[in-house]
N, C-alpha and C positions, 0 to 999 in steps of 0.2 A: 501415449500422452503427447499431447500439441506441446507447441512451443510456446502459444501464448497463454494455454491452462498452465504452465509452468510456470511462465511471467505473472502470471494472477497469483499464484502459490505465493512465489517468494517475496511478491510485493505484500500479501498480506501478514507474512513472518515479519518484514521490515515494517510494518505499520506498528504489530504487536510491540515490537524490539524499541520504537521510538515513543511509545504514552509515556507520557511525562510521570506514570506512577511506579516506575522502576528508580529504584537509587542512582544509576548509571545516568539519568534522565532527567533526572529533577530539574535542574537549571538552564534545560533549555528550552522550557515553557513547551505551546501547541503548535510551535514551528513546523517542525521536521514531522510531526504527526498529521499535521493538518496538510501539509505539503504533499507525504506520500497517501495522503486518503483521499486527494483531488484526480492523483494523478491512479490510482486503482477504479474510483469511480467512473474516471472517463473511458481506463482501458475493459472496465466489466459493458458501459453502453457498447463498446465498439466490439466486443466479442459477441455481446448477444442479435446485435443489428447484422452480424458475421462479415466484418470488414477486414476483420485480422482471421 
């Protein structure tokens, strides 16, 4: 396993872990969700164009 199929893994656990539909979660609205879903979308283009 790569390093960055790794970073795609755990950013996608971290995406799960921030939806605003956990208890843990509620009150910080689609921040942190919307924030690490920009930042997985851009590292899945750059995995798949093979830049990482």
């Amino acid at each position: 396993m790569t390093l960055s199929t790794l970073l795609v893994i755990i950013l996608i656990l971290i995406l799960i872990g921030a939806v605003p539909a956990w208890p843990h979660s509620r009150g910080w609205g689609y921040g942190p969700s919307g924030i690490v879903g920009i930042i997985l979308i851009v590292l899945l283009i750059l995995l798949l164009m093979g830049r990482i």
